[in-house]
C-alpha positions in Angstrom: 0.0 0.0 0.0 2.7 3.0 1.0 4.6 1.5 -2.0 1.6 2.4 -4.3 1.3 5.5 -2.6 4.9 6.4 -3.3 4.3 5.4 -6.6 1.7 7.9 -7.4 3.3 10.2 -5.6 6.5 10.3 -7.8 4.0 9.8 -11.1 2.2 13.2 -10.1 5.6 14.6 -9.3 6.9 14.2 -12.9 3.7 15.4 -14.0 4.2 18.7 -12.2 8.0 18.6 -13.5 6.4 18.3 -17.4 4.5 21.3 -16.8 7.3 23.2 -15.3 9.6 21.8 -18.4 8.1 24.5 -20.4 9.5 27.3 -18.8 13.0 25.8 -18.4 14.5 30.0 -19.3 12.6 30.9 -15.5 13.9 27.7 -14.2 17.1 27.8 -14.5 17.4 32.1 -13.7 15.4 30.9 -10.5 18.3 27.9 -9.4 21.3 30.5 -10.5 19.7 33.8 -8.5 18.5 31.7 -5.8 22.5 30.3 -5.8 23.9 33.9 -5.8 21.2 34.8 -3.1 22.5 32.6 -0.9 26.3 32.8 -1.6 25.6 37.1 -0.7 23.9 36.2 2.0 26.2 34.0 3.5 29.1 36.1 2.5 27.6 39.5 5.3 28.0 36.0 8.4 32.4 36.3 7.7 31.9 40.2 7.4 30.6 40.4 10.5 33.3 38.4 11.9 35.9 40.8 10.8 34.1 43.7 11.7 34.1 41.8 14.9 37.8 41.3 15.1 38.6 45.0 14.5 36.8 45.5 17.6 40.0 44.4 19.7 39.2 45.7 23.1 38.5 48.8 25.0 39.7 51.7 23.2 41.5 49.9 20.9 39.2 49.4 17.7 40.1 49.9 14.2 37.1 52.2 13.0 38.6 52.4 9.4 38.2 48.9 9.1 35.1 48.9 10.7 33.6 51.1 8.5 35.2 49.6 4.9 33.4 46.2 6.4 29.7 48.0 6.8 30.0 49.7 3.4 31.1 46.7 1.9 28.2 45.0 4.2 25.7 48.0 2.6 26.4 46.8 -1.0 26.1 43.3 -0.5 22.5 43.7 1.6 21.6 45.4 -2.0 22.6 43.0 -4.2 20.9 40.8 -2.1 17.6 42.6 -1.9 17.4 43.2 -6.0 18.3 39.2 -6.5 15.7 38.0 -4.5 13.0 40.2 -5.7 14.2 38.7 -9.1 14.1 35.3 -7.7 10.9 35.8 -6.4 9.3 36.7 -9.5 10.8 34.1 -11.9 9.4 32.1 -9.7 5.9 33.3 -9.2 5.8 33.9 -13.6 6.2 29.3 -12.9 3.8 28.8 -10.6 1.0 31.0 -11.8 1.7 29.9 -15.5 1.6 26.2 -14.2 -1.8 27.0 -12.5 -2.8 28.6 -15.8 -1.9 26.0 -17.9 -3.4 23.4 -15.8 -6.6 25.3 -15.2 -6.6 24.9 -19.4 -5.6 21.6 -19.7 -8.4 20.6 -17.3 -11.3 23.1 -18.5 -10.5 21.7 -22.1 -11.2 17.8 -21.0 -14.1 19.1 -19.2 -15.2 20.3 -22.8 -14.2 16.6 -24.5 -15.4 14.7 -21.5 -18.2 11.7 -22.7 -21.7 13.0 -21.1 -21.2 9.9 -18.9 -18.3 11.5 -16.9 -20.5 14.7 -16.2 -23.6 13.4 -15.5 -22.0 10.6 -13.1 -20.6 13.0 -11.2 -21.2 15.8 -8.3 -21.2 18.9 -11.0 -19.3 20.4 -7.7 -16.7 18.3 -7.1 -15.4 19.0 -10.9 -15.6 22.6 -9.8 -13.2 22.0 -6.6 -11.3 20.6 -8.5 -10.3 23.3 -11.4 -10.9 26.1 -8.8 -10.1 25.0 -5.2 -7.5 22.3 -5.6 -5.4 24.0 -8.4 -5.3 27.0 -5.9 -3.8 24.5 -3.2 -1.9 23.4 -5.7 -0.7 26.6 -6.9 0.4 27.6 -3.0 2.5 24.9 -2.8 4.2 25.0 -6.1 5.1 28.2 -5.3 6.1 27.6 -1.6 8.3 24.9 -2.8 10.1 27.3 -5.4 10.5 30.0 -2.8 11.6 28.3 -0.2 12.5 24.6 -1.1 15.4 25.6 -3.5 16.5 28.9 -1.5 16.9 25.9 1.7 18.5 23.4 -0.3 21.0 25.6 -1.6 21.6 27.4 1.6 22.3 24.0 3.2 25.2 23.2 0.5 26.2 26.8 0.8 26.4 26.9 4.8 28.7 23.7 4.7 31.0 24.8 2.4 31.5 28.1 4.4 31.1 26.3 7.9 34.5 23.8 6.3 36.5 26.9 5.8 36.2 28.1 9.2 36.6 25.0 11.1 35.8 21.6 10.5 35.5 19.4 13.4 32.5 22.1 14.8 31.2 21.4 10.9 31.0 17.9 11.8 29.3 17.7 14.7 26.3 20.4 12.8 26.3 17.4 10.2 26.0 14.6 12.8 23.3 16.2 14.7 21.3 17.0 11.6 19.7 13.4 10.1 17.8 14.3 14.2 15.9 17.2 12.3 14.8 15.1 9.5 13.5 11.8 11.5 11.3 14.2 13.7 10.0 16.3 9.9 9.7 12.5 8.3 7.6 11.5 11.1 5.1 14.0 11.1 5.0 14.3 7.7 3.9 10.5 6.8 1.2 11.2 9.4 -0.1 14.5 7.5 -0.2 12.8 4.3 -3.1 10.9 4.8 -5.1 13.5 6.4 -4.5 15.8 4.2 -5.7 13.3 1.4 -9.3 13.2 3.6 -9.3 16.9 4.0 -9.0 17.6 0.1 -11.7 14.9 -0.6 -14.2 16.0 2.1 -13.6 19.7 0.7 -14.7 18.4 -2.6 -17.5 16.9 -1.1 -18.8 20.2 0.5 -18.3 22.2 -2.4 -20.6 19.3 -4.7 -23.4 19.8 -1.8 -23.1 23.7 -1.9 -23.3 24.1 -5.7 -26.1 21.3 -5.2 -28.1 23.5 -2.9 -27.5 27.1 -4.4 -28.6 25.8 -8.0 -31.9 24.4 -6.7 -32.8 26.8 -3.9 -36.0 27.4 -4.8 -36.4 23.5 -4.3 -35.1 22.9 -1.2 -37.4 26.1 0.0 -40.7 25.2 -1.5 -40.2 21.8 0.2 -39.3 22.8 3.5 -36.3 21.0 3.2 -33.6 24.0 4.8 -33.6 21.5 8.1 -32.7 18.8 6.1 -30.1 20.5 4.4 -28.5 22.8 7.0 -28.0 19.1 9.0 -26.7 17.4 5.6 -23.9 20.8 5.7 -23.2 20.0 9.0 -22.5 16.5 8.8 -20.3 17.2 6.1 -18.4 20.3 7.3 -18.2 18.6 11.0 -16.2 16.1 9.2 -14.0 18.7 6.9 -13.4 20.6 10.8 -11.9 17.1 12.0 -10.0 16.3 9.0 -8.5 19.6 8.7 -7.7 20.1 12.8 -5.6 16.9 12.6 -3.9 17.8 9.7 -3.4 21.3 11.2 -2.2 19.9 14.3 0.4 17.5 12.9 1.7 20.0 10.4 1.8 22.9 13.8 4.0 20.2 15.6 6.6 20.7 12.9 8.1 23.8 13.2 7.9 23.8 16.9 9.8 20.1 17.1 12.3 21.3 14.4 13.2 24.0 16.1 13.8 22.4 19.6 16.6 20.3 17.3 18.0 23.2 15.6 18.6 24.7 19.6 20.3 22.0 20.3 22.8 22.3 17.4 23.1 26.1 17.9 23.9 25.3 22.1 26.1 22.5 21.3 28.0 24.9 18.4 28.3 27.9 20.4 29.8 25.3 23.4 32.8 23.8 21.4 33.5 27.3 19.7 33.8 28.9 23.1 36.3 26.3 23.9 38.4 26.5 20.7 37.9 30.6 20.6 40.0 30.0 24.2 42.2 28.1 22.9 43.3 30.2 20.2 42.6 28.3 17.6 39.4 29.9 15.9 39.0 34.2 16.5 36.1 35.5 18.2 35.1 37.1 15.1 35.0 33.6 13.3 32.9 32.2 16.0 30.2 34.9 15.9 30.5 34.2 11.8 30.1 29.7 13.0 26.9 30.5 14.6 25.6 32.7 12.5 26.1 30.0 9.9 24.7 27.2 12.4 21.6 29.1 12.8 21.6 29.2 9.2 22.2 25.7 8.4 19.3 25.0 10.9 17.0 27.2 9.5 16.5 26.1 6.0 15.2 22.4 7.8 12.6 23.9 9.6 11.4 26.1 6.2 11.5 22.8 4.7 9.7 20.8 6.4 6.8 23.2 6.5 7.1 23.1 2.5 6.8 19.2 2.7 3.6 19.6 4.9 2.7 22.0 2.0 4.1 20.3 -0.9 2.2 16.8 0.3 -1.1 18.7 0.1 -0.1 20.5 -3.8 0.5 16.7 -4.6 -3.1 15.3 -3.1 -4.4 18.5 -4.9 -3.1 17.7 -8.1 -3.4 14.1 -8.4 -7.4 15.4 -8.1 -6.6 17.7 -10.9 -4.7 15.3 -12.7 -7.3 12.6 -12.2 -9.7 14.8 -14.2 -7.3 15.9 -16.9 -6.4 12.1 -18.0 -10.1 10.8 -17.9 -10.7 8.9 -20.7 -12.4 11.5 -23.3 -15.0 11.2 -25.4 -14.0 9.1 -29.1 -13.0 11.5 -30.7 -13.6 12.4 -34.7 -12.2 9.3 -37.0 -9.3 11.2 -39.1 -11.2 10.7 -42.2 -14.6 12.1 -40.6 -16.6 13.6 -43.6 -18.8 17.1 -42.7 -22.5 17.0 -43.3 -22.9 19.6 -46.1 -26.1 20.5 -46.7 -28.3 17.4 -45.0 -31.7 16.6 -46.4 -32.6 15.0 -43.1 -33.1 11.7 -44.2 -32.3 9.8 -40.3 -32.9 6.3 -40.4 -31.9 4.1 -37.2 -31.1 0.3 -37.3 -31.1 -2.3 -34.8 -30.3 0.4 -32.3 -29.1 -1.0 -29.1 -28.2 1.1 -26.0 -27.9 1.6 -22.6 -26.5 3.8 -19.6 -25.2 1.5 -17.4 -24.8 -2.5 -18.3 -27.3 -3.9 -15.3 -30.4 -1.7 -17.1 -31.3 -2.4 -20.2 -32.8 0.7 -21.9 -33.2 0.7 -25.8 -33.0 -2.3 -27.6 -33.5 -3.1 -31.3 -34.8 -0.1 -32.2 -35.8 0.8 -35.6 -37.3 3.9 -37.6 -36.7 5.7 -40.8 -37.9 9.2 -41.4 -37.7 10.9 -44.9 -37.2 14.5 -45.3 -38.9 17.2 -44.3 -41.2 14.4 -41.7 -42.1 15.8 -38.8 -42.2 12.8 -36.0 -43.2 13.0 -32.3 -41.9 10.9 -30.0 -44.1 10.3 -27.0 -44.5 7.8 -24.2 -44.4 7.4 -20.5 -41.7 8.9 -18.0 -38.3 6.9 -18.6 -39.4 5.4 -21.7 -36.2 6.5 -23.5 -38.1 9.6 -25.5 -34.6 11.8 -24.6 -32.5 9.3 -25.0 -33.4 8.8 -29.0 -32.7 12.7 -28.9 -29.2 11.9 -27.2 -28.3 9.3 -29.4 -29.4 11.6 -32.5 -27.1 14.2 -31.6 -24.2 11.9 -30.5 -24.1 12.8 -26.9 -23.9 8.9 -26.8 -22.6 6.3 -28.8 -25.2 3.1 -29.8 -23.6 0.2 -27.7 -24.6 -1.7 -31.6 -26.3 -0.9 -34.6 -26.2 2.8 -36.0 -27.9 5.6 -37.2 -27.6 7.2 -40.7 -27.7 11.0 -41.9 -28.4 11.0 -45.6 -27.1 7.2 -45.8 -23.8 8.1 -43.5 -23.5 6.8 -40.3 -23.0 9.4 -37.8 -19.7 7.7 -36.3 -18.5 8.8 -39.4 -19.4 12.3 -39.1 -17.7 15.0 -37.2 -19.2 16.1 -34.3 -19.6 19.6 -35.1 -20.8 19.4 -38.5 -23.6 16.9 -37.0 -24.8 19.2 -34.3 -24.8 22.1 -36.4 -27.4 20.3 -38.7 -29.7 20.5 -35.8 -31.4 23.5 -34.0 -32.1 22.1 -30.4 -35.0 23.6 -28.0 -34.9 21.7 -24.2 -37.1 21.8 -21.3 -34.2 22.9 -19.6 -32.9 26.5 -21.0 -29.5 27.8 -20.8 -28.6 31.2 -20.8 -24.9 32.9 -20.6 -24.0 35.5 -18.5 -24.0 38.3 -21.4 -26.6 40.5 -23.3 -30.1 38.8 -24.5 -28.2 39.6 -28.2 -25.3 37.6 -27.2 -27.7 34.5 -26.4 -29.4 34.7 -29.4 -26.4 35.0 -31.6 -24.8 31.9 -30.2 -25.6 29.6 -32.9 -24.9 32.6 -35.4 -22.3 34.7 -34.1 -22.0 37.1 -37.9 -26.2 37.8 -37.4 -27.4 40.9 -38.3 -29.5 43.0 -35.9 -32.3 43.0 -38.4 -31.7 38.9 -38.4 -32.0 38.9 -34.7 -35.2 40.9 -34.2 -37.0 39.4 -37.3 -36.1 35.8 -35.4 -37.6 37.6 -32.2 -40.7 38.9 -33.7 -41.1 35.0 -35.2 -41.1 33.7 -31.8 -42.9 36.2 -30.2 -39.9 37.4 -27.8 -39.5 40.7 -29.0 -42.2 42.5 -27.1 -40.9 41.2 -23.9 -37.3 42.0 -25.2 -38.1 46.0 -25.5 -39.4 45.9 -22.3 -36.5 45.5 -20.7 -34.0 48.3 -19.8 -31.6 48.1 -22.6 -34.0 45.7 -25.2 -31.4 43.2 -26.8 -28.1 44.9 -24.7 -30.0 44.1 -21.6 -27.2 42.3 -19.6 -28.8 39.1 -17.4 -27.0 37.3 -15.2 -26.1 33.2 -15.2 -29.1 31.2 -16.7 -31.1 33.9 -17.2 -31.3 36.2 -13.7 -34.9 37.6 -13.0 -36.4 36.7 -16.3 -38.8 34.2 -16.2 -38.9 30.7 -17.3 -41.0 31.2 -20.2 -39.1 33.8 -21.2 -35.8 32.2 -20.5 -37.6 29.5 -22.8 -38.5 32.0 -25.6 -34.8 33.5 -26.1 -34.1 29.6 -27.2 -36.6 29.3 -29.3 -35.6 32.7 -30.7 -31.6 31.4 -31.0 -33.1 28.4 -33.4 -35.6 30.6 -35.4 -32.0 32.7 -36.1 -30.1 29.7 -37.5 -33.2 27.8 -39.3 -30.8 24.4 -39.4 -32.3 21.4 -41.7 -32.7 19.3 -38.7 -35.2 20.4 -35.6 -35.1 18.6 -31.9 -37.7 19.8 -29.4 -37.8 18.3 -26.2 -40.5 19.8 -24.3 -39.9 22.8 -26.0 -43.2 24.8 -24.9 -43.3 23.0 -21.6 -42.8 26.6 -19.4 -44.9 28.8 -21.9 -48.7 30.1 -20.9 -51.2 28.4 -23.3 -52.1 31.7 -25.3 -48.5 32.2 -26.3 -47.6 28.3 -26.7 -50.6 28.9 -29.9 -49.0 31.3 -31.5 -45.0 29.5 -30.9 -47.1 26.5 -32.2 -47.8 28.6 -35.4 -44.4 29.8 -35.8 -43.0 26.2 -35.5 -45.0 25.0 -38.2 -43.7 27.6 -40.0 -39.8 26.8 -39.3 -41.1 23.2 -40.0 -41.6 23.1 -43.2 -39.4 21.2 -45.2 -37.2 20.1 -42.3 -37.0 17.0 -40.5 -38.1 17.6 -36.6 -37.9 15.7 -33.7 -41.2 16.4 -31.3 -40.8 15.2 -27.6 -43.9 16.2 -26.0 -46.1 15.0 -23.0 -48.8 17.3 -24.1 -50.2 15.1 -26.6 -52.1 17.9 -28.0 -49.4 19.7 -29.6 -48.2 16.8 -31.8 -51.4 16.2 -33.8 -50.5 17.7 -36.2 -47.3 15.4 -36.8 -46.5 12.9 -39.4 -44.9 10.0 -37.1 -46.2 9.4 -33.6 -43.7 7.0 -32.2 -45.0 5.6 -29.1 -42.3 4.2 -26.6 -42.3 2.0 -24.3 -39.4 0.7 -21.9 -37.4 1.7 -25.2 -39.5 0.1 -27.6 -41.7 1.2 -30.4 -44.9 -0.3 -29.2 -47.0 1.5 -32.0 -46.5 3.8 -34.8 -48.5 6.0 -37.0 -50.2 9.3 -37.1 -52.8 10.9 -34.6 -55.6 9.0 -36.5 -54.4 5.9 -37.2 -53.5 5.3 -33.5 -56.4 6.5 -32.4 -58.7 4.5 -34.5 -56.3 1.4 -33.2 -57.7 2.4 -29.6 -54.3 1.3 -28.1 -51.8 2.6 -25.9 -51.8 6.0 -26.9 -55.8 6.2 -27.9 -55.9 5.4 -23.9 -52.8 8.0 -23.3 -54.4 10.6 -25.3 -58.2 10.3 -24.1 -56.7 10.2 -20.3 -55.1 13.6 -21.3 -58.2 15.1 -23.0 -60.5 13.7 -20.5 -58.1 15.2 -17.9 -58.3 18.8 -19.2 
């Protein structure tokens, strides 16, 4: 198991290092300032010491010395400011670039990610994860470059100056120090794992508040704010437990570190007393020793702080990571033809599918609609109505058989060329934070403003649109703000009546409009019908009259098939659907 772990560990590790790769010119002005940084600042420790030495007793100091060792001093304290500013910022241009390119790399498999992915998982888990964990992540990384390198190098550096001076004191720093990294690598192992829960737990909290704040209106019309305000608890009880043990682990470090590094400074400033008496090391070379013992102590407890930080960047981005290697959708064959110009001629064969293996769904399902047909697709909840939809516009792949644009199965299509053959009205609107123009325009970003209103006026939105503040530069928030459903639902309708594709998909697509304005859409559909191939889902049987096809499904079958006469007159499942309906009303 910890071999596993430190398997992973490494794996993410070279990850990070691939990311980093690509600013090697940072990189490497990072290592050589952070170098001279350290070589300046251990150089002011031995002028000290001299400064010290002209100070040779009472009335007997050398203050031209003194003062050739402080400007010197002054120049060096300089240098030493302007290269670590310049350290500092090579090395936050990494980390934030890292953070930016991650943030990309994972937002762009978030766009190439199957349906499956996103609809199998908490919608705010994937949002910790891009947001909240590549900001862990990013404190780390840059912890690590600030401080990891800067220790490492002042360790080497104190050594090397510490030899000069005297090396039997140097020897007993080294002996003492492997003390300072049992009592770092035994707290560390133990933060590890709880800083693992406390990431996951956060990403469980953040799923359950984008839950609640996205259906508010829910959980208040139900009465469920109890319910919910227990289900936080629960969860940020546990988050408060995971993060108070990690928190007290990683406070024990510096702390324990510390009471080490004391000991080495005691025991250094003990044997240099005793060779200062005996002659055989200056005063002024002592006070420069411990300088550099507190020095070469200091960069071990910096470090293991960044190792308590640089465990959590790792749990953090192995989330991230996790995300940006998921398996993405198929993607387009190389010799994927575009759909020029369809006809609409959609015929499925043999169609077999399913979301999970243990549920059947759709199985051998067959229809072929000709041009310009206009076919509604009804049948009880869970009967697989959107699914045909789904299929239809490749958010899912058939598990066997296929389905054929103008004789060309769709598997052989691109993606984009398929959807843009379809205009597609849901139940479910979605609006962009932006102007009502810039909703509209989506499908056709080069519209005219004359386009835009005369697609307004066909779907009875403009009226409401010129009562708003700014008519079609209104600004509205995320999914629409204080407009209304209906109205939310109009500005889609209006975005299809802008593109007119050959191919039309409505699912539901009048389901949040009043009754006297669902006539008149009704009116304006049959207009943008005409000569295209559409795809009716409705429950409101009727609206679909009027249609060619009625497929009725059942437990993803076709269980009967014809037009609103001919199923009628066969007194069957829908006669019985449809009279419940009218007999309802």
């Amino acid at each position: 198991m910890k071999d596993s772990r430190k398997t992973e560990q490494l794996e993410i590790i070279k990850k990070v290092l691939n990311y980093i790769g690509k600013y090697k010119f940072f990189l490497i002005a990072s290592v050589i300032l952070a170098a001279v940084s350290v070589i300046l600042t251990l150089y002011i420790p031995i002028l000290t010491g001299e400064a010290v030495d002209y100070v040779i007793g009472p009335a007997n100091v050398d203050f031209a010395g003194v003062f050739d060792v402080l400007k010197t001093m002054a120049v060096v304290i300089a240098l030493t400011a302007i290269v670590q500013w310049l350290m500092n910022a090579c090395n936050n241009k990494i980390a934030y670039q890292v953070v930016r390119d991650v943030r990309e790399d994972a937002f762009r498999k978030i766009e190439i990610l199957p349906l499956k992915y996103i609809d199998g998982h908490d919608h705010g888990d994937i949002i910790g994860r891009v947001i909240a964990d590549v900001d862990q992540f990013s404190e780390g990384l840059l912890m690590g470059f600030t401080q990891f390198f800067t220790g490492v190098v002042t360790i080497i550096g104190t050594l090397i100056f510490m030899l000069t001076i005297n090396v039997p004191t140097t020897l007993v720093v080294v002996v003492l120090t492997p003390v300072s990294f049992f009592v770092a690598g035994f707290i560390a192992k133990r933060i590890m794992g709880m800083t693992r829960l406390q990431a996951q737990t956060r990403g469980e909290q953040t799923a359950l508040i984008n839950e609640m704040i996205a259906n508010e209106q829910v959980v208040q019309a139900f009465g469920q704010e109890v319910k919910v305000q227990e289900r936080f608890d629960e969860v940020n009880n546990r988050l408060e437990k995971a993060s108070v043990n990690a928190i007290f682990f990683s406070s024990l470090t510096n702390p324990c570190t510390r009471f080490v590094n004391s000991l080495v400074y005691a025991a250094v400033g003990v044997i240099g007393a005793f060779l200062a008496i005996s002659g055989r090391i200056s005063v002024g070379q002592l006070s420069s020793f411990l300088s550099y013992a507190n020095q070469y102590t200091k960069p071990f407890n910096e470090i293991s702080g960044v190792v308590t930080e640089l465990q959590n960047a790792i749990i953090c981005a192995g989330r991230i990571f996790a995300l940006i290697e998921e398996e993405p959708q198929i993607p387009d064959a190389e010799d994927a033809k575009i759909l020029e110009n369809p006809s609409g001629n959609i015929e499925m064969e043999k169609v077999y599918f399913s979301y999970t293996d243990e549920q059947k769904l759709i199985e051998n399902f067959n229809l072929k609609v000709e041009p310009g047909q206009r076919v509604a697709i009804v049948g009880p909840t869970g009967c697989g109505k959107t699914t045909i939809i789904n299929l239809l516009m490749r958010f899912y792949d058939v598990k066997s058989g296929k389905i054929q644009v103008d004789g060309t199965d769709i598997r052989e299509l691109t993606r984009e060329s398929l959807r843009t053959g379809y205009g597609m009205v849901l139940q479910e609107t979605w609006l962009k934070a932006g102007t009502i123009k810039d909703n509209i325009v989506m499908g056709k970003p080069d519209a005219t403003m004359e386009e835009v209103v005369a697609a307004a006026k066909a779907s009875h939105a403009h009226s409401f649109i010129k009562r708003l503040p700014n008519g079609y530069d209104t600004v509205i928030s995320e999914d629409g703000g204080s407009l209304s459903q209906g109205q939310k639902q109009l500005l889609c309708i209006t975005r299809v009546m802008l593109c007119l594709p050959p191919m039309l998909i409505l699912d539901e697509a009048t389901s949040s409009i009043d009754t006297r304005t669902e006539i008149r859409i009704q009116k304006a559909f049959a207009t943008m019908m005409e000569g295209r191939t559409s795809f009716i889902v409705a429950h409101r049987l009727s609206t679909i009259r009027e249609a060619d096809i009625i497929l009725v499904m059942k437990d993803g079958n076709i269980i009967e098939q014809g037009n609103h006469e001919e199923l009628l007159a066969q007194n069957g499942f829908y006669a019985n659907m449809y009279l419940s309906q009218f007999t309802a009303s």
